[in-house]
C-alpha positions in Angstrom: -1.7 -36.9 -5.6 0.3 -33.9 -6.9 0.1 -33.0 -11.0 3.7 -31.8 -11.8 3.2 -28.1 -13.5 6.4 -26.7 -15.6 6.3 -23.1 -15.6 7.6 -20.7 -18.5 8.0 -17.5 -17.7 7.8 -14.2 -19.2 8.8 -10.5 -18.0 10.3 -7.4 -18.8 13.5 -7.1 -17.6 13.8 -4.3 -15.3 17.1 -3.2 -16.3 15.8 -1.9 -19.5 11.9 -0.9 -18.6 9.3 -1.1 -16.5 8.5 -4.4 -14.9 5.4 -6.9 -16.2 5.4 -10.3 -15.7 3.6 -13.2 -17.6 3.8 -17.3 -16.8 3.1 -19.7 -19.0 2.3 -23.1 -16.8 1.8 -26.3 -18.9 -0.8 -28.5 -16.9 0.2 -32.0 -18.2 2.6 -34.2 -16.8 3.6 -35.6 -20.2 7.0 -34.8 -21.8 6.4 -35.1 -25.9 8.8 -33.1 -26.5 11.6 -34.1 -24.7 13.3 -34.5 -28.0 14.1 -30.8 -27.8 16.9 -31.3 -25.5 18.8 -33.7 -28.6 17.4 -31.7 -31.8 19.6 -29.7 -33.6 19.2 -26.2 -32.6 18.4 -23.5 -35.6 21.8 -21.2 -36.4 22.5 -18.4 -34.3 23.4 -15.0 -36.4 25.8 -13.7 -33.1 27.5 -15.4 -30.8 28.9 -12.7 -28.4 30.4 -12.3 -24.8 29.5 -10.4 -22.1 32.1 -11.3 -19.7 35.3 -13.1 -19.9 34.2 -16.7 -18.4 34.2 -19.3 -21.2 30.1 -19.5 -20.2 29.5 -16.0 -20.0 27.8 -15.5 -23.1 25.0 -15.7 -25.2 23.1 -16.0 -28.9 21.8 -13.3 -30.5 19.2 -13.5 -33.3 17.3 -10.5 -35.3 14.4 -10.8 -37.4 14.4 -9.2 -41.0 14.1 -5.9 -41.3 15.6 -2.3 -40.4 14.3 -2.6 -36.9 14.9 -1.3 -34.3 13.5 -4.7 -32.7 11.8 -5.0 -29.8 14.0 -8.0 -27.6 13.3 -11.1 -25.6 16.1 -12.3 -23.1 15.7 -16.2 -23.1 16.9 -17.8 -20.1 17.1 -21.7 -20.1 16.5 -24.5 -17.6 18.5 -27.2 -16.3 18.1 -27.3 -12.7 20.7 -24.7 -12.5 23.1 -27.8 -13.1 26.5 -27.7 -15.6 25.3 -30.4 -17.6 22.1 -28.7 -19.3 22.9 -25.5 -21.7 21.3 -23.2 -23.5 21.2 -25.5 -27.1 17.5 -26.3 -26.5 16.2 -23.2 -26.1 17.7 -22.2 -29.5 14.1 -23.4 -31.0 11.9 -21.1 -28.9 14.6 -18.1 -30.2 14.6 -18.9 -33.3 10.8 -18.8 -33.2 10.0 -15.7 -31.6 13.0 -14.0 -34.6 10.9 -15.5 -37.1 7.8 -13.6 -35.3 9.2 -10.5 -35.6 11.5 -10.5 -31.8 15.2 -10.5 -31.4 16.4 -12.9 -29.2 19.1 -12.8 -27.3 19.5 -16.0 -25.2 21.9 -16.3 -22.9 24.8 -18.5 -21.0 25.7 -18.4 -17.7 27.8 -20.2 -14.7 25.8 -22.9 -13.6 26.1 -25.6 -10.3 29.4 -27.7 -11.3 30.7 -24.9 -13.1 34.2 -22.5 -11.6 31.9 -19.9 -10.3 28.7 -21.2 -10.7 25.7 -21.2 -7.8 25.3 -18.5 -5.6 26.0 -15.5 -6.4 28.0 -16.1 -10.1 24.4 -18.0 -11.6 22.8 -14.6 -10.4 25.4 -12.0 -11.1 25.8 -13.8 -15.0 22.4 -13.5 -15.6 21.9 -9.7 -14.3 25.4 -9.0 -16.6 23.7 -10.6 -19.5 20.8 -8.4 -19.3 22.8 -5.4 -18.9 25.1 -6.3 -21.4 21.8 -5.2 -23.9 22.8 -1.4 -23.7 26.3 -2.3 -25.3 24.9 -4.8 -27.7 22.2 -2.6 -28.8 25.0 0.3 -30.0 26.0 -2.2 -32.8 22.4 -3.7 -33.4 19.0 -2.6 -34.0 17.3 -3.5 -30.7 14.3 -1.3 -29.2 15.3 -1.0 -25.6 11.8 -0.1 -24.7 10.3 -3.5 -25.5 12.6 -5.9 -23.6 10.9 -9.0 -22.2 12.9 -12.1 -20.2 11.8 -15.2 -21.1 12.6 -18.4 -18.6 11.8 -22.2 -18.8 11.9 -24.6 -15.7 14.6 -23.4 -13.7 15.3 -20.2 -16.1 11.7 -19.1 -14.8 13.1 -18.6 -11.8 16.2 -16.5 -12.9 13.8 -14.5 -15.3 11.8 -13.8 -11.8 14.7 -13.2 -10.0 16.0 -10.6 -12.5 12.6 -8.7 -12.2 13.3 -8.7 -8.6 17.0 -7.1 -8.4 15.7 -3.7 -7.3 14.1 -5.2 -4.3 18.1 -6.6 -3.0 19.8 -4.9 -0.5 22.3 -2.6 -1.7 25.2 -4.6 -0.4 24.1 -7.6 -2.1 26.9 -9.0 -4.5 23.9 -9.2 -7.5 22.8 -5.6 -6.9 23.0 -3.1 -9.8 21.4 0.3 -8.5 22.0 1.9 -11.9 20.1 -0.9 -13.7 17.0 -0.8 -11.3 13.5 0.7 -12.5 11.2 2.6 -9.9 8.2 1.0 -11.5 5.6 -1.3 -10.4 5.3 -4.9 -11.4 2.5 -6.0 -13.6 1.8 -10.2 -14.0 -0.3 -12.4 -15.5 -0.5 -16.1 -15.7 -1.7 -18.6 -18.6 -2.7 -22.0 -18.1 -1.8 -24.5 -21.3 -3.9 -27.5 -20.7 -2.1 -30.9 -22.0 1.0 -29.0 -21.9 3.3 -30.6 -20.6 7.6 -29.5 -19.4 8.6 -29.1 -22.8 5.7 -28.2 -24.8 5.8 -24.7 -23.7 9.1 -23.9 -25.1 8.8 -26.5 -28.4 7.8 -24.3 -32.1 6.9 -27.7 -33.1 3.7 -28.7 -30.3 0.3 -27.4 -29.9 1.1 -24.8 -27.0 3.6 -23.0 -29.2 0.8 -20.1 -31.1 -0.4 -19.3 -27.7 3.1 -18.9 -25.8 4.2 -17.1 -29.0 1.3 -14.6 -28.9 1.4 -14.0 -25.3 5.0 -12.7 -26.0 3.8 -10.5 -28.7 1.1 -9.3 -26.8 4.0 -8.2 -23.9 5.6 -6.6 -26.2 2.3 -5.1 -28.4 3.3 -6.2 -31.6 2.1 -8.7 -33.5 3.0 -11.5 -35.8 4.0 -10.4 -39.1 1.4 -10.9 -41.7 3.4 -12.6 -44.0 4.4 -15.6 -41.5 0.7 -16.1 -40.6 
């Protein structure tokens, strides 16, 4: 008998710094909040493109403040298929800007989409992530403390995207001026009872620890006055 694990993960993007790595694994094969994928996502405070594709674009959200603001990428799920967006994720955003992270979750060419599969889905999500240097001219984002965040099938773009600097150089995905000489640095958490959609809904049980392994990736902490 096989227990069905959904995976959230967590890294630092290493087109902006060095590489760490965290997963978040829910260990339940219940689906409470399923919902997520229908609820009204929070508003966005900048929808902006990084390419020219109707998909190639994504959400960003800043917390209050001067800043500058340390960043998480979000990368949704969807088995990599047209019909699931990035709407859902808006809550986990949302979330993590209310904690003190910008967000900047993004859309990208998926299976059933002009484009989509291999190598668009890859080469979207690598633009996206480098799109933060031209972004981060206009807006108060810390470039140092950039972190990719992916759920179900976005875990393994997140993963991939950690990975580019490993590609041959004649790969259609590889961006040699993006790629960090660091080493990678990963750690996993287990969220008993957790199940798919739990680990990316503010409104379950396994949101305070997903949110505060985030923070701890990033070494901030929660603002005091959201506690």
């Amino acid at each position: 008998m096989f227990t069905q694990i959904s995976r959230s993960v967590v890294l630092i993007s290493p087109a902006l710094a060095a590489v760490a790595a965290l997963a978040i694994v829910g260990a339940c094969q219940g689906q409470s909040s399923r919902d997520i994928l229908t609820r009204p996502a929070p508003p966005v405070d900048h929808r902006l493109s990084y390419g020219t594709d109707e998909f190639q674009f994504g959400d960003l959200r800043l917390p209050k403040g001067a800043g500058p603001h340390p960043v998480a990428i979000v990368i949704h799920g969807g088995c990599w298929m047209s019909e699931y967006g990035l709407s859902y994720m808006g809550h986990l955003s949302a979330a993590l800007t209310e904690a003190g992270v910008a967000t900047w979750c993004v859309e990208y060419r998926r299976v059933g989409n002009q484009g989509g599969g291999w190598p668009g889905t890859f080469e979207d999500v690598a633009r996206a992530a480098d799109h933060l240097r031209k972004i981060a001219k206009t807006y108060p984002l810390d470039l140092n403390q950039v972190i990719a965040v992916g759920h179900s099938a976005g875990g393994h773009l997140a993963l991939w995207l950690a990975a580019r600097k490993l590609l041959p150089k004649d790969s259609p995905a590889y961006y040699a001026e993006a790629a960090k000489k660091k080493g990678d640095d990963a750690k996993l958490v287990v969220i008993e009872k957790a199940g798919h959609f739990e680990v990316v809904d503010p409104q379950s049980f396994a949101w305070e620890a997903v949110r505060n392994e985030v923070l701890a990736l990033l070494k901030t902490s929660f603002p005091a006055k959201n506690k």
